[in-house]
N, CA and C of each residue as an Amber inpcrd file, in Angstrom:
protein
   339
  10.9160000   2.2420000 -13.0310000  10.6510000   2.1930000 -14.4540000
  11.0000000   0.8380000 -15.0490000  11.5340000  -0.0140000 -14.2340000
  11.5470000  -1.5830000 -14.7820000  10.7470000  -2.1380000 -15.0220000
   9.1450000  -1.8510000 -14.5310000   8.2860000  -2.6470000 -14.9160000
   7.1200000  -1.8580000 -15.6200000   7.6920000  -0.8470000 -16.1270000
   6.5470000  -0.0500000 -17.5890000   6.3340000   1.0540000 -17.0020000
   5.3900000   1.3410000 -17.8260000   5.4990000   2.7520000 -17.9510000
   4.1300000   3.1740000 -16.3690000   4.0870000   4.2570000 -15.5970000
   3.2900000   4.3930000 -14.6410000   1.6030000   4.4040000 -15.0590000
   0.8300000   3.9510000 -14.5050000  -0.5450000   4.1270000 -15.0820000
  -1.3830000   4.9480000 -14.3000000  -1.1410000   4.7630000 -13.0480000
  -1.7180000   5.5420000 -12.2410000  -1.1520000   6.2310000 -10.6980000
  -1.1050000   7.3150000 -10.2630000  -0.0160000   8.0810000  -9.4940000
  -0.9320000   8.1910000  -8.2780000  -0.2340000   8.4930000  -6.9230000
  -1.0440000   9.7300000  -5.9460000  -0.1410000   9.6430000  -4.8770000
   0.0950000  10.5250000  -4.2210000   1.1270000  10.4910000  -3.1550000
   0.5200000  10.6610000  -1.4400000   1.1690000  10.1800000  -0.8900000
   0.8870000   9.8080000   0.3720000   1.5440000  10.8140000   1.4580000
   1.1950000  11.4800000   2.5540000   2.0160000  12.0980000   3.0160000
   3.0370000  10.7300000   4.2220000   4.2850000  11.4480000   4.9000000
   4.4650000  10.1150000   5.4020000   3.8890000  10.3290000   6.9050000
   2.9030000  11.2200000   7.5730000   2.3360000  11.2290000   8.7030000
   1.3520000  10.2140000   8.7500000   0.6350000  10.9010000   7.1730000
  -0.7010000   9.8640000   7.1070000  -0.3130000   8.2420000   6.9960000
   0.5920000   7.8200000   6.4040000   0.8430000   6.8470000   6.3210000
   1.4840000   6.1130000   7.1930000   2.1910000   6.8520000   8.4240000
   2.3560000   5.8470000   9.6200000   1.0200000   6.0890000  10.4910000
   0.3630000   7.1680000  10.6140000  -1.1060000   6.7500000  11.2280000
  -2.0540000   5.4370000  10.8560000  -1.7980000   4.9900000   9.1100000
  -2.3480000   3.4830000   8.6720000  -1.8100000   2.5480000   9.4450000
   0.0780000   2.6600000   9.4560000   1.0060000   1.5430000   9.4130000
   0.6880000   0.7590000  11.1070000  -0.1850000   2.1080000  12.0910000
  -0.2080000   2.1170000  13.5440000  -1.6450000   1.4110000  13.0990000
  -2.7930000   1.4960000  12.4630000  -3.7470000   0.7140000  12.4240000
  -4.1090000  -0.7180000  12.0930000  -2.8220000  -1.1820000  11.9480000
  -3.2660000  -2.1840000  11.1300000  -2.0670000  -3.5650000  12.1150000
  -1.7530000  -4.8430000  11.8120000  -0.9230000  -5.7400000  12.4290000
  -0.1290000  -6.6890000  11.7000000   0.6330000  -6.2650000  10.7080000
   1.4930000  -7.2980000  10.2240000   1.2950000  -6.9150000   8.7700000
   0.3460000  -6.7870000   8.4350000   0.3510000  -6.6500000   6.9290000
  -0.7770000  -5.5490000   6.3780000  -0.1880000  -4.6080000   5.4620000
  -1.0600000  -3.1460000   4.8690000  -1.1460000  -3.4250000   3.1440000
  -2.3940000  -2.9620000   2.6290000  -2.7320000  -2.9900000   1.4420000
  -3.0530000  -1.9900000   0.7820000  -2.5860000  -1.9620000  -0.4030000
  -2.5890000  -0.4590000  -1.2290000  -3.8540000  -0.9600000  -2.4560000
  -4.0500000  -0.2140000  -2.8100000  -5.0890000   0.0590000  -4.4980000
  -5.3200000   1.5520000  -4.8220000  -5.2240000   1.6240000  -6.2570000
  -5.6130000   3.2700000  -6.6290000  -6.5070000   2.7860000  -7.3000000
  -8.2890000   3.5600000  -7.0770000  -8.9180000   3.3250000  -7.2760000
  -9.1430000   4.7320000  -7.9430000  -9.4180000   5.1200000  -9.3590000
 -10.0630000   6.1840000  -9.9700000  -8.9740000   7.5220000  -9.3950000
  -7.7900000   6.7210000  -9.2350000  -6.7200000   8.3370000  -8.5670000
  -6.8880000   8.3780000  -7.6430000  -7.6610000   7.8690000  -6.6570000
  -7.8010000   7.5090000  -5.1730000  -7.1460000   6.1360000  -4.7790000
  -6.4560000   6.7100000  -3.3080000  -5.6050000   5.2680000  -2.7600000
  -6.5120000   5.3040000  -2.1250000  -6.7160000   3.7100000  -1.9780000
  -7.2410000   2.8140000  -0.7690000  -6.4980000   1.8410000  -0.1420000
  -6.6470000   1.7400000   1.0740000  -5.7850000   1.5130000   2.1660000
  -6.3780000   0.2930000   2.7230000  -6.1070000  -0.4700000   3.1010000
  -7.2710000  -1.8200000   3.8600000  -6.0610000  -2.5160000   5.2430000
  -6.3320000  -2.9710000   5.9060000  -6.0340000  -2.9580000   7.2210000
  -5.5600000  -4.9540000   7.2600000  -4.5590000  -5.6690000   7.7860000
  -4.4300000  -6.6640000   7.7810000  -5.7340000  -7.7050000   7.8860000
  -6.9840000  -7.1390000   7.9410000  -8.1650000  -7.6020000   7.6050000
  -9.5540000  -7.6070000   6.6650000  -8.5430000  -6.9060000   5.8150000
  -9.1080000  -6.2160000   4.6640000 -10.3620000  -5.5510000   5.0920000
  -9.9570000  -4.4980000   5.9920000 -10.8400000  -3.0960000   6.1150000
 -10.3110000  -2.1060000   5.7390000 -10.9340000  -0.9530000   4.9470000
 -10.8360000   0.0040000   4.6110000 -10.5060000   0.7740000   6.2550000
  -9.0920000   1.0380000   5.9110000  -8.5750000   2.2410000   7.0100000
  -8.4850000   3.5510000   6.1890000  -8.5590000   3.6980000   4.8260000
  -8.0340000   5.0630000   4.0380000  -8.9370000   4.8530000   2.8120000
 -10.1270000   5.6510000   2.5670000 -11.0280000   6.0570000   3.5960000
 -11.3740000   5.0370000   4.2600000 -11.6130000   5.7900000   5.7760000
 -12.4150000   4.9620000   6.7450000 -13.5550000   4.1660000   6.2650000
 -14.0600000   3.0940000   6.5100000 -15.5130000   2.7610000   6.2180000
 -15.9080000   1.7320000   4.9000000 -14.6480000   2.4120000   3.4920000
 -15.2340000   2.3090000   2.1810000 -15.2480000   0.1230000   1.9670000
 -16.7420000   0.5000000   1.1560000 -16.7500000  -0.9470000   1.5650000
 -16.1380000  -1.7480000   0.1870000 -15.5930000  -2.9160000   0.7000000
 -14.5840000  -3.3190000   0.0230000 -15.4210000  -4.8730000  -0.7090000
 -15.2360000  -4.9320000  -2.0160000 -15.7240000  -6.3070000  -2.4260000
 -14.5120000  -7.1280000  -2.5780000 -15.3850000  -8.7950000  -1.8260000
 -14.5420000  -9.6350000  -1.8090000 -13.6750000 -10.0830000  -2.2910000
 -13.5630000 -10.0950000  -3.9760000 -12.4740000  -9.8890000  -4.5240000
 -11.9530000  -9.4330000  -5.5140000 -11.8310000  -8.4420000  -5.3180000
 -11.0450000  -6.4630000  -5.2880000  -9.2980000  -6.9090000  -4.9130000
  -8.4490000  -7.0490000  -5.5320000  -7.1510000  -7.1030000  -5.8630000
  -6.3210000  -5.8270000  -5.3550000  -5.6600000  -6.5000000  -3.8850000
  -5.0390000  -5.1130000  -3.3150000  -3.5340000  -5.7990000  -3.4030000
  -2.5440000  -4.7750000  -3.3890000  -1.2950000  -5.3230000  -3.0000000
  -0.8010000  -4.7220000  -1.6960000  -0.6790000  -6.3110000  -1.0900000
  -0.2720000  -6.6410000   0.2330000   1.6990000  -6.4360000   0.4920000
   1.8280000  -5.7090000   1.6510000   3.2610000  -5.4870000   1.8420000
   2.9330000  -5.8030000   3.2760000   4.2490000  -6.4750000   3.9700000
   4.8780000  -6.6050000   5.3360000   5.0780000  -4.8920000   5.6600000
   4.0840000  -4.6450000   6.7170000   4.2480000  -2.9300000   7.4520000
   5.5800000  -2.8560000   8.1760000   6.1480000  -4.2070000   8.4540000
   8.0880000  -3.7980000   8.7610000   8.2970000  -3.6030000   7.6390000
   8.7450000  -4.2920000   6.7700000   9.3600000  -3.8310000   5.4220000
   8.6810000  -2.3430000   4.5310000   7.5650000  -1.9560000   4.9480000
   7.1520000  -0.5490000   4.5710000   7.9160000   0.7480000   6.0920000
   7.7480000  -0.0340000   6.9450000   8.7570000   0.9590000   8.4390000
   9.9790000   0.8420000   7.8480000  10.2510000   0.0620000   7.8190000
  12.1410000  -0.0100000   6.9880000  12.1490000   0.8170000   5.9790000
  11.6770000   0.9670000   4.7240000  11.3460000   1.8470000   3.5920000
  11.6220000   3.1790000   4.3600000  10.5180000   3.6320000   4.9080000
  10.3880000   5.0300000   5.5630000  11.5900000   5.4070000   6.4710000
  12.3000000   4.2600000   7.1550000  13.2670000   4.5950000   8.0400000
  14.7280000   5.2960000   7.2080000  14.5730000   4.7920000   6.0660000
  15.4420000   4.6670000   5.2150000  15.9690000   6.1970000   4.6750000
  15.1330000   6.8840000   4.4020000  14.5780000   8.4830000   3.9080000
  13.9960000   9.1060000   4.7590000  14.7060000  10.4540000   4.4510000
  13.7540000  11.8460000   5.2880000  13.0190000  12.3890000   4.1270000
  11.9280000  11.9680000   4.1560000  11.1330000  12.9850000   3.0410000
   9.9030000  13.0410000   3.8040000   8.7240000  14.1690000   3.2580000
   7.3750000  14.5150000   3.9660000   6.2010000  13.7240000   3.1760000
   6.6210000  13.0600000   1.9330000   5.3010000  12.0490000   1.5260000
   6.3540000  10.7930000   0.5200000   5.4860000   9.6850000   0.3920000
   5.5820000   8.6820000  -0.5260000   5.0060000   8.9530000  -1.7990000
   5.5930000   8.7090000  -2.8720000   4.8120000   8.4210000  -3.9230000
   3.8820000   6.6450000  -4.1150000   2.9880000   6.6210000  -4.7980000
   2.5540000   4.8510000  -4.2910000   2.0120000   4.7680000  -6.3000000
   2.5700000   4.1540000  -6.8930000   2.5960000   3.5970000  -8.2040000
   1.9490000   2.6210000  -9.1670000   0.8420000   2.7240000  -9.7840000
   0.6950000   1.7760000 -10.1960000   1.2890000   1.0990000 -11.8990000
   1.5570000   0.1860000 -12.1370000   1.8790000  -0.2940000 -13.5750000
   1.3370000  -1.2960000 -13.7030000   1.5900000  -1.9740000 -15.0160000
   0.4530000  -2.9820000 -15.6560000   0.4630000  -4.0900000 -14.2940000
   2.1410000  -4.5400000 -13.9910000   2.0900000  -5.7310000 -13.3810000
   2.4120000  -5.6560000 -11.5250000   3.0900000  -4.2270000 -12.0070000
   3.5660000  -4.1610000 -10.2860000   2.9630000  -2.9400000  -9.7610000
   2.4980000  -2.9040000  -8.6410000   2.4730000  -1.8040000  -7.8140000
   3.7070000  -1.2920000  -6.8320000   3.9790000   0.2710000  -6.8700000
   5.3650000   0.4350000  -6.0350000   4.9900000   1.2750000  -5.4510000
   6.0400000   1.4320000  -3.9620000   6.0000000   2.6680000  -3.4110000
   7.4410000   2.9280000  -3.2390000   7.2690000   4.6110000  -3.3170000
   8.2800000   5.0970000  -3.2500000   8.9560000   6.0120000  -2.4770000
   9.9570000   6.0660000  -1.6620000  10.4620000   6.9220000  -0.5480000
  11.2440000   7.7750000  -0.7520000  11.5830000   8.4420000  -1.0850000
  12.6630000   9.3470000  -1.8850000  13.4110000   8.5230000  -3.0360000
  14.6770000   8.2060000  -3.0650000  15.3740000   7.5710000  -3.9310000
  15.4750000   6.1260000  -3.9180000  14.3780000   5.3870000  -3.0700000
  14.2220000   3.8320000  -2.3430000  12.5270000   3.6460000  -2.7890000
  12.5030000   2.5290000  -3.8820000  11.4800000   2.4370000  -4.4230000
  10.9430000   0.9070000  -3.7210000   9.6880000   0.1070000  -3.2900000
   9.4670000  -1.1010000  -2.7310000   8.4470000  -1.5140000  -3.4270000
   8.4730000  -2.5270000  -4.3420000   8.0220000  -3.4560000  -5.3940000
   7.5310000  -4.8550000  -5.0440000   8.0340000  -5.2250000  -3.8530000
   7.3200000  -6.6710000  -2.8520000   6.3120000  -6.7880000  -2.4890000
   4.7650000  -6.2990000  -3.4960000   4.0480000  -6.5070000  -2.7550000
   3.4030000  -7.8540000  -3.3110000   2.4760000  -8.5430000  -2.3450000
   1.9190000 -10.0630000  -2.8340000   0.0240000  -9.3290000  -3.4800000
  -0.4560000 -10.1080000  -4.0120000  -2.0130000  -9.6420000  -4.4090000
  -2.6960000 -10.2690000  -3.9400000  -3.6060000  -9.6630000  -2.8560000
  -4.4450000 -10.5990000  -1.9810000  -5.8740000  -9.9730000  -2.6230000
  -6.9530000 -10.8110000  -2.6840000  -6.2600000 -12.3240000  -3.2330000
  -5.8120000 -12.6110000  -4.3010000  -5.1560000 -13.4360000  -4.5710000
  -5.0500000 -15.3160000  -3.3170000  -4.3000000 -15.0320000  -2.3020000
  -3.2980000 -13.9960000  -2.2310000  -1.9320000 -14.0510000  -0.9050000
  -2.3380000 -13.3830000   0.1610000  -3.3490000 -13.9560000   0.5920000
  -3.4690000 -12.6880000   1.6670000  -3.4060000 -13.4570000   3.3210000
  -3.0010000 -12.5420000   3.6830000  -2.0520000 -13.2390000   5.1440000
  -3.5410000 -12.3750000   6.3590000  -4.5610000 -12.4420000   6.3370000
  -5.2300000 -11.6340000   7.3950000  -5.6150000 -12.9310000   8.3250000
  -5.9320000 -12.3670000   9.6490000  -5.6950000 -13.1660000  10.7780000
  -6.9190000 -14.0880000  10.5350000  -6.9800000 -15.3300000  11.0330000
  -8.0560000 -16.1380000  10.6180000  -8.7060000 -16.6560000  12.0990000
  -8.5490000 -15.4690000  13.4650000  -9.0910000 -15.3930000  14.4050000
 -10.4620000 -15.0150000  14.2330000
């Protein structure tokens, strides 16, 4: 609640969300789109839903998938909450909330193989 009031909600279970954290290599991206999360893959592919096609620049927030494994390691709970507000996007693990994410773009760390 430090950074306003919530604008948009949806919760994650935490199965589904280490099945993403296993798809992806270094870095995972969140967006709530219309009350729907979308998920995009350290290459900005849609892993959640599969497929959905993503325009070039569509503003996701980017987190380090260690620092989201650390989050989860942290708490026993069966889902995340994932947050949006005016300026920050959060996720949340039980009583351990993670606010670090960068906005790609411009920050986006995907492999340039």
């Amino acid at each position: 609640e430090n950074f306003g009031p919530v604008i948009s909600s949806t919760t994650l279970s935490i199965n589904t969300l280490n099945e993403l954290l296993n798809q992806t290599d270094g870095y995972i991206m969140f967006k709530i789109v219309s009350d729907d999360l979308m998920v995009l893959d350290n290459n900005r592919v849609s892993i959640h839903p599969i497929g959905y096609p993503v325009p070039e620049h569509s503003v996701f927030t980017m987190y380090s998938t260690s620092i989201v494994n650390e989050l989860l390691s942290q708490e026993v709970v069966t889902e995340v909450s994932v947050e949006q507000r005016a300026e920050v996007m959060s996720i949340t693990c039980g009583n351990l909330t993670l606010e670090a994410g960068l906005g790609c773009p411009p920050f986006c760390m995907a492999n340039s193989e």
